[in-house]
N, C-alpha and C positions, 0 to 999 in steps of 0.2 A: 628304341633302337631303329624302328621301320621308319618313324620320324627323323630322325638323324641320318639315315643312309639316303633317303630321298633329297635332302638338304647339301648334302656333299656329293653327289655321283651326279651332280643335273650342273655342267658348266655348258652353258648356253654357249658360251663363245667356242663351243670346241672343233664346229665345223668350220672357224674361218679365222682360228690362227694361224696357218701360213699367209693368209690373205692379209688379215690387219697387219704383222710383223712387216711384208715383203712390198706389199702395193699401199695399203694405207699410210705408214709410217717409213714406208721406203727404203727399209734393211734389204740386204742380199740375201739371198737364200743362204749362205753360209753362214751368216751372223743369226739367221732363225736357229739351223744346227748348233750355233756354238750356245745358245739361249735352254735351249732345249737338254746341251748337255751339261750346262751350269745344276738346273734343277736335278737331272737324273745323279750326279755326282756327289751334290748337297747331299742329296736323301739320302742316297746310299751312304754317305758318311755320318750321316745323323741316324740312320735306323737302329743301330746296335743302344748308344747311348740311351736313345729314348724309350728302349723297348726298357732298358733296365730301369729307367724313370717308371714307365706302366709297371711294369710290376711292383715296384717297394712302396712309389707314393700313389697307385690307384689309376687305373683305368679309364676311370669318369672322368678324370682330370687333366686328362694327356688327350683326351677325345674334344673337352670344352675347349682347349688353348690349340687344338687345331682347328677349331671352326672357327674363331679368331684368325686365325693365320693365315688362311683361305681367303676369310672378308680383304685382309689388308694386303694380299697378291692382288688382288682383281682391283682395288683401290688404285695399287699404283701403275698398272697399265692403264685406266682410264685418264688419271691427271699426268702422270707422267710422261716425260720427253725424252727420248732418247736411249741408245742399249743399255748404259750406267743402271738407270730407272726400272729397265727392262729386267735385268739381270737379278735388280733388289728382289723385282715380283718374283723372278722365279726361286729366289730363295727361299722367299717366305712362302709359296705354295709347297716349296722341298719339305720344308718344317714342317706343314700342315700333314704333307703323306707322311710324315715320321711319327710325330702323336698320332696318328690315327691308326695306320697298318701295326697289324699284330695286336694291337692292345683292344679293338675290335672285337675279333675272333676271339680271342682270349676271354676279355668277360664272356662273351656270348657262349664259348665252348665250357667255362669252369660253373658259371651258371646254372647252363642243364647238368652238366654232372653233382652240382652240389644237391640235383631233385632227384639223381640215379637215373637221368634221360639221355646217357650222351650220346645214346642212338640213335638219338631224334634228332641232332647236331645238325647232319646231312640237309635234311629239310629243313630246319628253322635258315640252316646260311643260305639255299636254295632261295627260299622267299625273301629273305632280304636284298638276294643277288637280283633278283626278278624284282621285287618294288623299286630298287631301286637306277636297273635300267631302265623299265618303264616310265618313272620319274623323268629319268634322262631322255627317251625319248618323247614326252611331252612339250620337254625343254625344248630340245632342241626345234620340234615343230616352232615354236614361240618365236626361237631365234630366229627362222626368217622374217618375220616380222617387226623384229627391233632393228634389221638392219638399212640404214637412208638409203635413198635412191640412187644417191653416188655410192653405195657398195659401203658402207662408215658400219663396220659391226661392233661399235666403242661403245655401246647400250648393252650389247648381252654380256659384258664384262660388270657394267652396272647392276645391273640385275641379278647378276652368278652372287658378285658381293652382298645385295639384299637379304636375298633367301640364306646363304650361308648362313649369316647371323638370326636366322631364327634355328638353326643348329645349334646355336649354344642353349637356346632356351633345353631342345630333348635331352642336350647332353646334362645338364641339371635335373633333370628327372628320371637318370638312369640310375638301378639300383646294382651292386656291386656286390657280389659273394667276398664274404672275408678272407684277407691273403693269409698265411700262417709263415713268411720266410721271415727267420729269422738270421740269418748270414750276413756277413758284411760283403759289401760292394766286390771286393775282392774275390772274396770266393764264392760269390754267387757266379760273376763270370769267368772263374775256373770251371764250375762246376755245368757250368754251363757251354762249354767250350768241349769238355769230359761229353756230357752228353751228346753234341754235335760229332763228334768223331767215334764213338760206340754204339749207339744208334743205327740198327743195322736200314740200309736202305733210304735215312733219312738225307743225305751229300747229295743223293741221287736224284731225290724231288727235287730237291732247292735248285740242284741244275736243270733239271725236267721243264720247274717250274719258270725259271729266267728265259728261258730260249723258247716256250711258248707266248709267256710274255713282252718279248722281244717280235715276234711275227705280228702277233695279234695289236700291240702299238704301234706296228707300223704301217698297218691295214688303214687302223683309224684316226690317224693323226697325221706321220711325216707323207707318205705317200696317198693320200687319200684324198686331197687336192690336186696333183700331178695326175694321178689315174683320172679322175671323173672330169679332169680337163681336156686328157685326151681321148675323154670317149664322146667331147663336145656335148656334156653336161652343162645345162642353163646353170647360172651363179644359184637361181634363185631355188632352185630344185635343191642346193646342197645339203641344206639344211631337214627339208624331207627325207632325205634319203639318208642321212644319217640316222634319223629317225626311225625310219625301216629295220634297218642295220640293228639299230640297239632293240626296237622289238622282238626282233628274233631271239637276241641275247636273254631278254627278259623271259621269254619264254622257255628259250632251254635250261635255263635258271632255276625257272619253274618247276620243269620234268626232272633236272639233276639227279634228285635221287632216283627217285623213279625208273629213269636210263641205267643210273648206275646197278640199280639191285639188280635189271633185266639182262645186263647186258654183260655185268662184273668189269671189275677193275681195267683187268688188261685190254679187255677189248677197246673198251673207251677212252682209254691213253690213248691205243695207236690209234682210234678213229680222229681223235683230235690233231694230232702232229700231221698224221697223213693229210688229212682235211684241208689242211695250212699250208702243207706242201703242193697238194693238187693246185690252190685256189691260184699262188702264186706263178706256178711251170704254167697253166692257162694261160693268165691275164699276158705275161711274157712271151710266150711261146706265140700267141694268137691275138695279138692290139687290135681293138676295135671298141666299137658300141657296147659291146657286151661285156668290157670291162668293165662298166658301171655296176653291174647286177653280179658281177663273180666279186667284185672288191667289199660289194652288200653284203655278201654271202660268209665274210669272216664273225658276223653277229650269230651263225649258229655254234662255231664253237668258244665267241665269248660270254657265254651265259654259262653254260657248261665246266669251263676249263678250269676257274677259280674254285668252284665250288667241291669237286673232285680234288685238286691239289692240296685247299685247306683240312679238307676231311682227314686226306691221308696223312699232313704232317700232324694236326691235333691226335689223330689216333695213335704215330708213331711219339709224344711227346709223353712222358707218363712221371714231368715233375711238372705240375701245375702252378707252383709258387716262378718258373723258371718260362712258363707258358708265353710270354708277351716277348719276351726277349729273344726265346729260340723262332718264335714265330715273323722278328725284326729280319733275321737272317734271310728269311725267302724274297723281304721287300728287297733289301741290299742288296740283293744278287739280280734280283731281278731289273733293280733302278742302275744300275753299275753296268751289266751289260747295255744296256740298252745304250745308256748314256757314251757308252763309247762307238756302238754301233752307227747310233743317230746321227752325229758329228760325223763318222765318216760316208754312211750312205749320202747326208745333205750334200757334200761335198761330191760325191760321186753322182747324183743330180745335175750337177753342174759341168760335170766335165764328160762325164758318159754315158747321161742320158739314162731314161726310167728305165729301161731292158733291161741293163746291167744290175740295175738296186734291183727288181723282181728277181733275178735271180739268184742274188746275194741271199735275201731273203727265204726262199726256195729252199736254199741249203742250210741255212739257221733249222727250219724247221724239219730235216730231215737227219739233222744231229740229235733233234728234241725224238725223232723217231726210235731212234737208236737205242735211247735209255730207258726205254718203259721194260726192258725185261727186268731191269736193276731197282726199278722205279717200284717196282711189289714184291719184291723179293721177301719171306718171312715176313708178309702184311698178317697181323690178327685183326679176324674180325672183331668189331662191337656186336657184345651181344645184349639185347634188353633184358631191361631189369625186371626182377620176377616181384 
């Protein structure tokens, strides 16, 4: 699995896809947005189906046929002409995060509990979250150096596709706890829909969880070119400095549990929402140079956020044959928001300028504030097995 996450979390080309879309390839900044929300809408429409896929036909398998799916996004942005072409990749990368989210966590969380460790959950997602920002930031160093001297970054899309495929190879040697549902299709997702709405506190993450994921992809993706442009950031520094960025990630990743047992639940919600909220009122409130280094500064609470969010929905989940599916729900919501956010902040890019998206943004993340009293409400702990 450490193998696998390092294979999938390392897209080289991530610091300089507004760049290839807009100046290589020469789309508008609108048509990156409407690219952007092709994929976030795919996924969200494919996460529910395919979490029911993970759970009845296997995990391993929903994991192998995303890392395929992956290789063949990054394929067709390299030979491919035109948004048509474009639009395919991002479909097929849609697909790729639909096999993969939830069915992930899923074996990895039914696994330790099949050994009575699922309090060990916490830190096993921790180091996975950490190997494999780390990975990503290795990558991304790489990536400045795959890109030509006229700025052509159409190699670290080559190379994202390489490595993917020796992702299938891990995904073949992952081992799988046995499922036990025996339900049909039907009322599995009744029963599973039952769950989501009686579940006390769990409506609450998955919104929790969309609206920090919502800030934190906008940190590192749509606005992360804009920002380090206008704090007269070299091209060629982009690529480091994402690198930065995701080491931090990697590290808070690391300490996840750690923070969490030190610091408890609530505290660490609001630190992360507030966190996101400060970085954003800055970088807006105060343009300059030092937006570079506050826009950096979202890599402390993307190592952290995931790791906290997955914990608590696995904990609040307590039908594990239902595990992959109810865990689709937090990608969907969080790929669905965004994808509608994205289209309209790119668009608002364009007509009024990065102030305005920071603040938008600003207030995303101060809604995500809002909800952490709801967000622990009747939380039980895990306790270890004796």
């Amino acid at each position: 699995m450490l193998v696998y996450q390092v294979t999938q979390r390392a897209p080289l080309y991530w610091p300089y896809m507004f760049l290839f879309v807009t100046q290589v390839r020469g789309l508008p900044a609108s048509d990156f947005g409407l690219l952007k929300s092709i994929y976030y809408f795919a996924a969200m429409l494919a996460e529910v189906p395919l979490g029911i896929v993970a759970d009845r036909l296997g995990r391993r398998t929903t994991l192998l046929l995303g890392a395929l799916a992956n290789s063949c996004g990054c394929a067709l942005y390299v030979w491919g002409r035109g948004f048509s072409m474009y639009a395919t990749a991002e479909l097929a990368f849609a697909l790729a995060t639909a096999l993969q989210s939830g069915a992930d966590s899923a074996l990895l969380f039914d696994a330790y509990a099949a050994d009575g460790r699922a309090h060990q959950f916490a830190r096993a997602k921790g180091s996975l979250e950490a190997i494999g920002l780390a990975g990503a930031t290795a990558a991304f160093v790489l990536a400045g150096l795959l890109v030509t001297a006229d700025g052509d970054p159409t190699a670290t899309y080559l190379a994202t596709g390489v490595l993917s495929l020796v992702g299938v190879g891990a995904a073949f040697a992952l081992v799988e706890p046995p499922r036990t549902s025996t339900l049909h299709v039907r009322q599995h997702v009744a029963e599973t829909l039952r769950d989501l709405a009686h579940t006390p506190g769990l409506i609450a993450t998955l919104f929790y969880a969309a609206l920090v994921y919502a800030a934190l992809r906008a940190a590192n993706a749509l606005l992360w070119n804009p920002v380090l442009a206008t704090a007269s950031v070299p091209l060629s520094v982009y690529g480091p400095l994402t690198g930065a960025a995701t080491l931090l990630g990697a590290f808070t990743a690391w300490r996840a549990d750690a923070l969490q047992r030190w610091l408890g639940v609530t505290p660490l919600a609001f630190a992360i929402a507030g966190f996101l909220l400060a970085m954003y009122a800055l970088i807006a409130l105060a343009p300059g140079p030092w937006g570079a280094p506050l826009i950096a500064s979202h890599g402390l609470a993307l190592g952290v956020a995931p790791v906290l969010i997955v914990d608590l929905l696995n904990r609040r989940i307590h039908a594990p044959e239902r595990r992959a599916t109810l865990l689709s729900f937090e990608s969907m919501l969080q790929r669905g928001l965004y994808g509608a956010i994205v289209y309209v902040a790119a668009r608002g890019l364009d007509q009024h300028g990065l102030g305005a998206v920071l603040v938008g943004f600003a207030l995303v993340s101060a809604v995500a504030l809002l909800l952490v009293p709801a967000l622990v409400s009747r939380l039980e702990p895990l306790r270890s097995a004796r």
